[in-house]
N, C-alpha and C positions, 0 to 999 in steps of 0.2 A: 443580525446578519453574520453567517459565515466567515471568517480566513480563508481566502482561496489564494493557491498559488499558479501560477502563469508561468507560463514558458514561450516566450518569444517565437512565432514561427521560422525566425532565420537563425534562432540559437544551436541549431548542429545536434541538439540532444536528444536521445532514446532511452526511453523509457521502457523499460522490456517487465512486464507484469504479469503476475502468474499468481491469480488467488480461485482459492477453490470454496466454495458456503455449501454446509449439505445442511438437511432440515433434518432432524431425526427424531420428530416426534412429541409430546409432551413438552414444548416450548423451548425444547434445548436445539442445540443448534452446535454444530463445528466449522470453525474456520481455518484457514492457514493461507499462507503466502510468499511468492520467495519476488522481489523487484532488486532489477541493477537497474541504476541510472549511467551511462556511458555519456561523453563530450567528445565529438573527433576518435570516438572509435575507443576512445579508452574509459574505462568501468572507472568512476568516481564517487559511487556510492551505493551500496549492498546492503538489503534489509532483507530478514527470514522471519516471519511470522509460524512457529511452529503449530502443527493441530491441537489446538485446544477447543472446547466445547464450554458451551455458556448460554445463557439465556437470555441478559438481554445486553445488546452494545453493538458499538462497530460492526460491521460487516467488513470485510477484508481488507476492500479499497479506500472505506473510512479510514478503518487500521491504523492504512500505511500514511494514508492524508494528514493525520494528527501527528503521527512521529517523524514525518518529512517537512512539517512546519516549525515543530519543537528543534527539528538540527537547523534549522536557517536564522541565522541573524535577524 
């Protein structure tokens, strides 16, 4: 089974996500990503997933899944 993380429906917080996946062919693949996490209107956490290309792993939102579980206690 997965880590998944939760977000409380009355926790105030937005998630603002912006991942792009293009297919380019021969198994390669490009991703990139930019997510802020805001509380009450202020950004308290900023991740940039730059375009890189690759063949097999995450998908963007994966990505960002694994390194926003790695920063939580």
């Amino acid at each position: 089974m997965k880590d998944k993380v939760t977000i409380a429906s009355d926790a105030e917080v937005t998630v603002d996500f912006n991942g792009k996946l293009k297919r380019l062919g021969r198994g390669r693949k490009r991703r990139s990503a930019t997510v802020t996490i805001s509380k009450h209107g202020h950004a308290f956490f900023q991740y940039e997933l730059p375009p890189e290309e690759y063949r097999v792993g995450d998908n963007p939102a994966e990505a960002f899944a694994r390194v926003l579980k790695d920063a939580l206690p």
